[in-house]
BAKOLTOR-191647 format. One record per residue: residue number from 1; residue in three letters; x, z, y of N, C-alpha, C in turn. Coordinates in steps of 0.05 Angstrom, whole numbers, plus 5000, padded with zeros to 4 digits. Layout:
<sites>
SITE,nr,rest,n_xx,n_zz,n_yy,ca_xx,ca_zz,ca_yy,c_xx,c_zz,c_yy
SITE,NUM,ALA,X,Z,Y,X,Z,Y,X,Z,Y $
...
</sites>
This chain:
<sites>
SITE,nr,rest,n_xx,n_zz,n_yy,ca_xx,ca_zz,ca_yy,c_xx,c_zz,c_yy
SITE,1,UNK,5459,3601,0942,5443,3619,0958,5434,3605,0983 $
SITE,2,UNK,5403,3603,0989,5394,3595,1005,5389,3616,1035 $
SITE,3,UNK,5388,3606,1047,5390,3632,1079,5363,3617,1102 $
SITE,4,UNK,5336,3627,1100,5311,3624,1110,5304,3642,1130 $
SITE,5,UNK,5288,3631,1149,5269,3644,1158,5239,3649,1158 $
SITE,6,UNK,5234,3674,1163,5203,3682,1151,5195,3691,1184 $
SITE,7,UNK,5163,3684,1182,5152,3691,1210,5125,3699,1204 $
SITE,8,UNK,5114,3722,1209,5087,3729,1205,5069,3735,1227 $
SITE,9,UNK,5044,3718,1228,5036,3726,1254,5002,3729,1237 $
SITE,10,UNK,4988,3736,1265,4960,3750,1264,4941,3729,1264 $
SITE,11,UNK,4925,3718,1252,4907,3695,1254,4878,3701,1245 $
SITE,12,UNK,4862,3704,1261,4840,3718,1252,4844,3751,1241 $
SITE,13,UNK,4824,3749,1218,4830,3780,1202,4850,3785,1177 $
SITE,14,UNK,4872,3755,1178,4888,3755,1156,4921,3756,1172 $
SITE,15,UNK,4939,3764,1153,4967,3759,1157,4982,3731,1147 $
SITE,16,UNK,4990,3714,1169,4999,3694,1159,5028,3695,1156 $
SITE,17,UNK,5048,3677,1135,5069,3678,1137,5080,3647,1139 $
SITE,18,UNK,5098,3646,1151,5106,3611,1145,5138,3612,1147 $
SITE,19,UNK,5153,3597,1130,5181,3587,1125,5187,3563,1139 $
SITE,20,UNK,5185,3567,1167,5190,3544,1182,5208,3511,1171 $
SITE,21,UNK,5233,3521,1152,5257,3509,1147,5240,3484,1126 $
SITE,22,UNK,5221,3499,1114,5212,3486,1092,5182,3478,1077 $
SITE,23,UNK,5160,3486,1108,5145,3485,1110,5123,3493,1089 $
SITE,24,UNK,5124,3523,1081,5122,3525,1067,5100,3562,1076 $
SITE,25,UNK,5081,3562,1066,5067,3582,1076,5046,3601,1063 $
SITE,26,UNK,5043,3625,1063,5022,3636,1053,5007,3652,1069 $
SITE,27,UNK,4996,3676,1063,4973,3702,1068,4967,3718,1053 $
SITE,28,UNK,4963,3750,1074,4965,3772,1056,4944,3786,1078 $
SITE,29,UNK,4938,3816,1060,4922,3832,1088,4936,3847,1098 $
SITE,30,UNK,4956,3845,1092,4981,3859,1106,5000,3846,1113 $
SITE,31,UNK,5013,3852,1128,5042,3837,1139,5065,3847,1119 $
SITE,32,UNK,5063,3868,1101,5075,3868,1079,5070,3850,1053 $
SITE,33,UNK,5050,3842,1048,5039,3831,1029,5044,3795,1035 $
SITE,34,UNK,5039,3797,1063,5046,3759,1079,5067,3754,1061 $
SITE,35,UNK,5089,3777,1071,5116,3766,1063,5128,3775,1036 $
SITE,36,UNK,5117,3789,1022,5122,3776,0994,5113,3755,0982 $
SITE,37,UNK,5081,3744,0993,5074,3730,0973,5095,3691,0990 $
SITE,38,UNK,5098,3701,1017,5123,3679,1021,5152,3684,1009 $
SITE,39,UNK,5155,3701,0995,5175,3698,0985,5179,3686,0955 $
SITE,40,UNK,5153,3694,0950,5150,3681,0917,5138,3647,0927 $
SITE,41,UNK,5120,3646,0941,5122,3614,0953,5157,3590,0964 $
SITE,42,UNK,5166,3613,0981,5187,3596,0983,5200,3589,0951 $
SITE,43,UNK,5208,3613,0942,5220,3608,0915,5208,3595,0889 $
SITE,44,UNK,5192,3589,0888,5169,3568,0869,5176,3541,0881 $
SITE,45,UNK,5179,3534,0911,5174,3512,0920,5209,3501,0920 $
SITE,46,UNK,5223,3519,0918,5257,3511,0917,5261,3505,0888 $
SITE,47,UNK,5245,3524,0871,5254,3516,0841,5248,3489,0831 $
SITE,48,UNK,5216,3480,0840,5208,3458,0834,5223,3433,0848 $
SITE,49,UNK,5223,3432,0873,5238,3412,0886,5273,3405,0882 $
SITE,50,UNK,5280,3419,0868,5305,3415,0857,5305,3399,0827 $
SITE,51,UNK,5286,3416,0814,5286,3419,0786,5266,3388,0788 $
SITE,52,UNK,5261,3370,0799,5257,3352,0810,5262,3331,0814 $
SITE,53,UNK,5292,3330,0835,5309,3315,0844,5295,3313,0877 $
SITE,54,UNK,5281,3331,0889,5267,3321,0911,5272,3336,0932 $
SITE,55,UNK,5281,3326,0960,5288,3338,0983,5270,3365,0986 $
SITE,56,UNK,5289,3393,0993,5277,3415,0994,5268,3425,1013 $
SITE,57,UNK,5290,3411,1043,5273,3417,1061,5258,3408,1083 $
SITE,58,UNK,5240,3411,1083,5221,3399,1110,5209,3410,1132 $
SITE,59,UNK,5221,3407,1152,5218,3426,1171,5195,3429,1184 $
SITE,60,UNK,5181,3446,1197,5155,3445,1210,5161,3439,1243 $
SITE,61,UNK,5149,3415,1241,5154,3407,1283,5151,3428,1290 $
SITE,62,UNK,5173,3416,1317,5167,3448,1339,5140,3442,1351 $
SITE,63,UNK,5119,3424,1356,5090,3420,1368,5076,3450,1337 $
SITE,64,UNK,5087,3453,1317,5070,3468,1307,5074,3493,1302 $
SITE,65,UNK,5106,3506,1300,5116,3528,1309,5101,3550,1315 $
SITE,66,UNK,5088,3569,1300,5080,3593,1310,5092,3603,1326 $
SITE,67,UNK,5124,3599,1335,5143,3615,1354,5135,3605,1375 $
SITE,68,UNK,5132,3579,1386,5122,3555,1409,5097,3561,1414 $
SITE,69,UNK,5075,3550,1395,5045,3557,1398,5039,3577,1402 $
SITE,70,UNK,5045,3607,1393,5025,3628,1393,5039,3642,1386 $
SITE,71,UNK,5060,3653,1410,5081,3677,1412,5069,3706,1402 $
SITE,72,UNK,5039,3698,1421,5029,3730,1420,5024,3737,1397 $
SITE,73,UNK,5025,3723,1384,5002,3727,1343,5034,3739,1330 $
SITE,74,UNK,5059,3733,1342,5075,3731,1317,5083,3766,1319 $
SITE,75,UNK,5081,3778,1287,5079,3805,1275,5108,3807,1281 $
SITE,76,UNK,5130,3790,1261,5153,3794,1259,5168,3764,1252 $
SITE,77,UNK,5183,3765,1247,5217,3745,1248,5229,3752,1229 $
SITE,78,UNK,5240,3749,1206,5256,3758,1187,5272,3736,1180 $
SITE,79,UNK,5300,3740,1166,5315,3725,1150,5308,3739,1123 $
SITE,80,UNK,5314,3712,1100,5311,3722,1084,5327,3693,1056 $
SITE,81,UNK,5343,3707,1029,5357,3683,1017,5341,3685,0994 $
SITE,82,UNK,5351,3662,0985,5328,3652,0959,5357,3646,0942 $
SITE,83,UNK,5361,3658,0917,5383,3650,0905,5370,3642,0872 $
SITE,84,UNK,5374,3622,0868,5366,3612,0849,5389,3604,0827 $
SITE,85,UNK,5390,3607,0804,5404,3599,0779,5395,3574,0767 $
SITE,86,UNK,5423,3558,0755,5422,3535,0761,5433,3525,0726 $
SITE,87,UNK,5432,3521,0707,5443,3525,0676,5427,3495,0667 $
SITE,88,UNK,5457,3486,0659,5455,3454,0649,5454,3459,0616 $
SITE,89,UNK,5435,3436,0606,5423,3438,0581,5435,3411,0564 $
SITE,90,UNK,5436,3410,0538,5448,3379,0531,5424,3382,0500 $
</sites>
């Protein structure tokens, strides 16, 4: 079980979402919609990078930080876990 953070802020006329831990991001027209479709992004991007062999996470500099840059835009802050199943094959 993985333990993330989700951040959605206002950017123009769209909802942005970003997974700071893992640089990893989408958009919705809703701030409901941001953060599902980052939840199915984070989780696509953990499945592959494992299923892989390749470092999962990459963090987004604090110079780029929606929380640093552009307090006023940010919608919300959430935690959120990515639990993924893991079944060895021969």
């Amino acid at each position: 079980m993985f333990l993330f953070t989700g951040i959605i802020f206002k950017e123009n006329e769209v909802f942005c979402s970003l997974c700071p831990e893992l640089d990893v991001a989408s958009v919705g027209d809703t701030p409901e919609a941001a953060k599902a479709m980052l939840l199915e992004a984070a989780t696509l991007h953990l499945e592959g990078t494992i299923e892989d062999g390749l470092p999962y996470l990459r963090p987004v500099p604090e110079a780029e930080d929606p929380r640093q840059t552009a307090p006023e835009a940010i919608v919300a802050v959430f935690h959120f876990k990515v639990d993924i199943a893991v079944h060895a094959y021969a």
